[in-house]
N, C-alpha and C positions, 0 to 999 in steps of 0.2 A: 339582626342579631349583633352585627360589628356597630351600629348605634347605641345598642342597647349596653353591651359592654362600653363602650368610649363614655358614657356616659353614668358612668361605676355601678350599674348596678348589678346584684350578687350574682354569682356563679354558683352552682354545686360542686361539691368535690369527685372525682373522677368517680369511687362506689356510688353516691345516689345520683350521679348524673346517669351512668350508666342502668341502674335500675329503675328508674322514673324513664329516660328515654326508650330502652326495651318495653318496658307496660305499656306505653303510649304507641309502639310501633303495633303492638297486638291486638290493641282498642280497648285498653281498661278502662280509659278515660272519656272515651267515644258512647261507653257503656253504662255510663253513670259511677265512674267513680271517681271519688274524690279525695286530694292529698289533705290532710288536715296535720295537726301539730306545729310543732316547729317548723318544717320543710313548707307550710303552707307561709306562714309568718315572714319568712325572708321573702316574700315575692311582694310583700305591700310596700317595696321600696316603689318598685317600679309602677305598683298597682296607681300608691297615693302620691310618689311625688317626693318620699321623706328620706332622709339620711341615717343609719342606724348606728350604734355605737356598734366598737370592735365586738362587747359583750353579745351585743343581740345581734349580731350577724356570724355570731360564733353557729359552727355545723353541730347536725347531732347527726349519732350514726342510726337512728332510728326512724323509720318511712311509716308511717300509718296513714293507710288507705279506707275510708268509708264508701258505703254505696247502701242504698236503700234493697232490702231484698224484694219488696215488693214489685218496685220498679226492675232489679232483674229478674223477677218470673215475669212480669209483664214484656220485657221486650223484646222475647221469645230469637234472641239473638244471641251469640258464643262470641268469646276473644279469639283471635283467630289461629292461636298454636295454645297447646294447654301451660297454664304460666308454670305447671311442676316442673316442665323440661325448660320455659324459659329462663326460671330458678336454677334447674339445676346446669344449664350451659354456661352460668355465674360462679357457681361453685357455691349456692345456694341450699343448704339442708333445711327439711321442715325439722321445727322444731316439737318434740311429741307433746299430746294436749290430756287434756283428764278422760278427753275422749278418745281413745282408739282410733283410728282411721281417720281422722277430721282435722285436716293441719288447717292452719289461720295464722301461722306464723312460720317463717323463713328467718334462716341466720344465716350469714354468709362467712365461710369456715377459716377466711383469710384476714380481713378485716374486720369483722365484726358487723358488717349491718345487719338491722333485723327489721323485717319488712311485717309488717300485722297488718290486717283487714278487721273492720270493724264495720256494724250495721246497727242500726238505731232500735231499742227495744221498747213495745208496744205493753207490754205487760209486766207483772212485779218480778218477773225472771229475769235473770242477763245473762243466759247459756248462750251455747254458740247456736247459730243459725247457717245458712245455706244458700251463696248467691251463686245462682245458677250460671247467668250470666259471664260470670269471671271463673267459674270452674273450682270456686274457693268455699270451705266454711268463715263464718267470720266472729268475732265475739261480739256480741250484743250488748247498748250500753244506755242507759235513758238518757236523757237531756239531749242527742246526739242528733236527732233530726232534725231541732233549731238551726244547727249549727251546719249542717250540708243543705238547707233547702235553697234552692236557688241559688248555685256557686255559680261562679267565672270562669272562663279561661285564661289563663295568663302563657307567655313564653317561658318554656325551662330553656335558660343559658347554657346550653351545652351543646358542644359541637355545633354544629351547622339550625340548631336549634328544634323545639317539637312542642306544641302546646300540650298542656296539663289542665287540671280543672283546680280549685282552690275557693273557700268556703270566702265568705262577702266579708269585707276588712271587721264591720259593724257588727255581723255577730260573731265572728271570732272572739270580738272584745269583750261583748257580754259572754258568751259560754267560758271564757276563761274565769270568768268570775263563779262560776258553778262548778266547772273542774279542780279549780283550785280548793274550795270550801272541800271536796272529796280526799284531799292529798293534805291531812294536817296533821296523819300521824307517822310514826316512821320513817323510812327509807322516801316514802313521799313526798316528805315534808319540803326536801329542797324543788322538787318538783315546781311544789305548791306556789313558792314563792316566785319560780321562774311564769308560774302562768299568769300570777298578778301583776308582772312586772311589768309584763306581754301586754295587760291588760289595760294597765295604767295609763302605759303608752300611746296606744290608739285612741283610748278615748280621750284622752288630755287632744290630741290630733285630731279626732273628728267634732270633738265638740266645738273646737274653734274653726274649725275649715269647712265641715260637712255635720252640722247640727242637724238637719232633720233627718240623715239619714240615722245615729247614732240615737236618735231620740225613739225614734220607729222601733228598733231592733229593741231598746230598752222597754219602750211598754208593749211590743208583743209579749219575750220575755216575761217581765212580770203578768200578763194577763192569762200565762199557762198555768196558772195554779199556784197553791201556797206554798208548795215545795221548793216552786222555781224562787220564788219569791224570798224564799225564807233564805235559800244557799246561797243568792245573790247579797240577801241585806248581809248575810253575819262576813262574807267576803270583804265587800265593803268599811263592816263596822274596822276591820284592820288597815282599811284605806282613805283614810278622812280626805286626802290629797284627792284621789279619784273620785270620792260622793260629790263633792261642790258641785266641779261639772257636770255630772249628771242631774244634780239638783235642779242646776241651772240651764238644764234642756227645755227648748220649748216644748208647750204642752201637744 
C-alpha cells in the first residue's frame, strides 16, 4: 500500500474509503459484487499504468455496487453481519423505494454518500430484484452484465489497505458508450457526457497499448444484438475522436 501511494496512485476520500473498506470486511466483494461507476474508474490508474487529470480523478459521493443475482442464490452463502446494521453503524439511512420494504439504496445523513446496488436485467423489466447473497434488493438494469462479467480485484488505498473487485478497464469503456446513449436528456445529460469522456479515454489508451484486448470487448459488444449495437453507434456518432480507433482495431 505505502508503494502504491509513493507512487501517486488515487486514494478515496475518508466516506467511500470507509464504506468500500466495511463492505469488503463483510464479504461483499468475496460474494460477487462488484464496484462499477466512477469509484471503479479511478482504480485503472493503477490497474493500466496511466496518469488522470485533476478532472477525472475528481471524487463522486456515489458507490454503485452490481452483482449478478443469479450468482447470489447460487452461492448459497451470506456477508457476514447484515450490511443494514453495517449502514447504519455509518450513519447510513435507506433511502425509501416505490417498493415498500425493499431498500437498494443507502444515503449517508452527514455527507451525502449514497451507496446503490444494482443487478443485471434478463427481461424487458428493470424492477428491483433480490440478492440473497448480500442481504440487499438491487435495481435491475440491461446492458449491465457486459459490464461485470469477469472483473478484477484491484487494492482500495485506504488505510492499511483491502481488495475490492472492479469491472475489466475494456469493457468499462465500451459500456460507457451504451450508458451514456441512455443519459441524453435532462438532469442526465451532464452525466452523459462525463461517461463519454470516461470513455474516450480508455479506449484512445487501450487501443494503442492493449489493442486486442479493447477489440474483444468491442465485438463481443456489438455481437449482442441490435440494440447494443445501435446505442453504441449513435454514442459514437457524437464521438468521431473515439470511432477512428475503434475503427482501426484489429479485426
Amino acid at each position: 500500500m505505502r508503494l502504491l501511494r509513493a507512487e501517486g496512485c488515487l486514494t478515496p476520500d475518508l466516506a467511500n474509503g470507509q464504506i468500500l473498506a466495511a463492505m469488503a470486511r463483510v464479504g461483499v466483494f468475496r460474494l460477487g459484487g462488484t464496484v462499477v461507476g466512477t469509484q471503479a474508474f479511478r482504480h485503472y490508474d493503477g490497474v493500466l499504468g496511466i496518469c488522470f487529470s485533476a478532472d477525472q480523478a475528481a471524487q463522486t459521493q456515489d458507490v454503485d455496487v452490481a452483482s449478478f443475482e443469479r450468482l447470489s442464490v447460487a452461492l448459497q452463502d451470506r456477508v457476514e453481519e447484515r450490511l443494514a446494521d453495517v449502514f447504519g453503524a455509518l450513519k447510513f439511512e435507506p433511502v425509501p423505494s416505490a417498493d415498500p420494504g425493499r431498500a437498494w439504496r443507502w444515503r449517508q445523513t452527514e455527507q451525502e454518500t449514497l451507496v446503490e446496488f444494482l443487478t443485471p436485467s434478463f427481461d424487458e423489466s428493470e424492477g428491483l430484484k433480490e440478492l440473497p447473497a448480500l442481504g440487499v434488493a438491487a435495481q435491475s438494469l440491461h446492458f449491465l452484465n457486459y459490464l461485470i462479467a469477469r472483473p478484477i480485484k484491484v487494492p482500495l488505498l485506504y488505510r492499511s489497505g483491502v481488495l475490492i473487485q472492479v469491472p475489466r478497464a475494456e469493457r468499462y469503456a465500451i459500456h460507457k458508450l451504451i450508458v451514456a446513449d441512455r443519459r441524453l436528456h435532462g438532469p442526465e445529460a451532464a452525466k452523459a457526457r462525463k461517461d463519454r469522456a470516461q470513455s474516450a479515454f480508455l479506449i484512445r489508451f487501450l487501443a494503442e497499448e492493449q489493442p486486442d484486448l479493447i477489440a474483444d470487448a468491442y465485438a463481443t459488444a456489438l455481437g449482442n444484438g441490435p440494440s447494443w449495437r445501435a446505442a453504441i453507434a449513435r454514442s459514437l456518432a457524437r464521438m468521431p475522436e473515439t470511432k477512428m480507433p475503434l475503427d482501426a482495431l484489429p479485426a
